[in-house]
N, C-alpha and C positions, 0 to 999 in steps of 0.2 A: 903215752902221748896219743893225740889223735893228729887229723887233718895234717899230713907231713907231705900232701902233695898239694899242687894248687894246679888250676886248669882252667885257660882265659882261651873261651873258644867264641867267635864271630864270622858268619855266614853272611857275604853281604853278595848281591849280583843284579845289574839294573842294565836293562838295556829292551831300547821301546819300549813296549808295553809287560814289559818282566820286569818285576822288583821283587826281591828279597831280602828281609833282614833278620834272619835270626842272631840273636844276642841276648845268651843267658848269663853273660858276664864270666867273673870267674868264681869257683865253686874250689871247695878243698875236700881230700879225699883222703881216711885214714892207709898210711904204708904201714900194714901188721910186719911184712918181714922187713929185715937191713941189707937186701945181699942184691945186687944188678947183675945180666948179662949185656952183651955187647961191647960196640967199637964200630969202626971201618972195614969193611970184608969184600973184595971183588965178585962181584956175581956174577959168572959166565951164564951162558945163553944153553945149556948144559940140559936135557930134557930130564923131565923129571925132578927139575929144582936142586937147589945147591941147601943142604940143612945153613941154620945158623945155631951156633953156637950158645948154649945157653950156661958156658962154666959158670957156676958160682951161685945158680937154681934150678928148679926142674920143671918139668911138664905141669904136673902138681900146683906148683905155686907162681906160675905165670902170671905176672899184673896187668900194669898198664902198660902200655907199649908204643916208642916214637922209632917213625921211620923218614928216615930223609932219602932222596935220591939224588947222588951229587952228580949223575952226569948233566951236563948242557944240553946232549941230545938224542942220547936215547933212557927207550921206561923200563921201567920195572915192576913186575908183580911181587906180591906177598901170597902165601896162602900157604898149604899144606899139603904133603904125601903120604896117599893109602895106598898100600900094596905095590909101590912103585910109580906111580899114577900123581902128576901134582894138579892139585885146584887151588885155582887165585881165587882172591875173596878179597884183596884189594891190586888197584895198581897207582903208580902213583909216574906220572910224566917227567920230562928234566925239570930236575928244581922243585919238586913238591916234594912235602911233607906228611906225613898222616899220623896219626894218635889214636889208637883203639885199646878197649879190655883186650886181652888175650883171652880165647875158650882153654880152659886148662886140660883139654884133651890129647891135642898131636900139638906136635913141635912145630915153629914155624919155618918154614921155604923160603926162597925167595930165586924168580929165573929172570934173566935181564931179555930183555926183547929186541931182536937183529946185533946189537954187540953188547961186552959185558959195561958193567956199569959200577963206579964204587956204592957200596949204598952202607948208610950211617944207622945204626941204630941202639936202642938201648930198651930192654926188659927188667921193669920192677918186679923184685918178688911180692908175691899179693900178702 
């Protein structure tokens, strides 16, 4: 089969003399593998990032990837850990969302910022 994922992404921001609308609609993207990680996982404030858990794929075959942040009021980053060391490469405030490829390099992190934070999320195997 092909196209087993579908992806309705809309960029809109207008205020004064600032408008933006990007809208490429939605687009579909072939899922090679059948197999997801994630859930709900408390992210402590914890230096050097808290791993998440990828049972069920690996580094390897990392897809696409949705992250939610359920606290109301505090954020969260995303990113990765080299040599004990973490880099965010997103973050995401209370109540947002984000949607990226995974690099299929390091495993993702994730540290919550001044308290922990639930954070939601879900990796397609590619």
């Amino acid at each position: 089969m092909a196209s087993e994922i579908s992806i309705s992404t809309r960029l809109y921001a207008k205020k004064t003399y600032l408008v933006v609308d990007h809208n490429p609609g939605t687009f579909a993207v072939t899922l090679s593998g059948s197999t997801s990680a994630g859930g709900i996982v408390s992210i402590p404030t914890t230096a050097g990032g808290t791993a998440l858990s990828l049972d069920g794929i690996t580094t390897a075959t990392m897809g696409y990837a949705y992250f939610r942040n359920l606290s109301a009021t505090y954020s969260v980053q995303i990113g990765v850990q080299i040599s004990t060391v973490f880099y965010a490469f997103a973050s995401l405030k209370p109540g947002e969302v984000g949607l990226i490829r995974m690099n299929q390099t390091n495993p993702p992190f994730a540290i919550a910022i001044t308290s922990a934070v639930d954070l939601q999320y879900t990796i397609l195997a590619d």
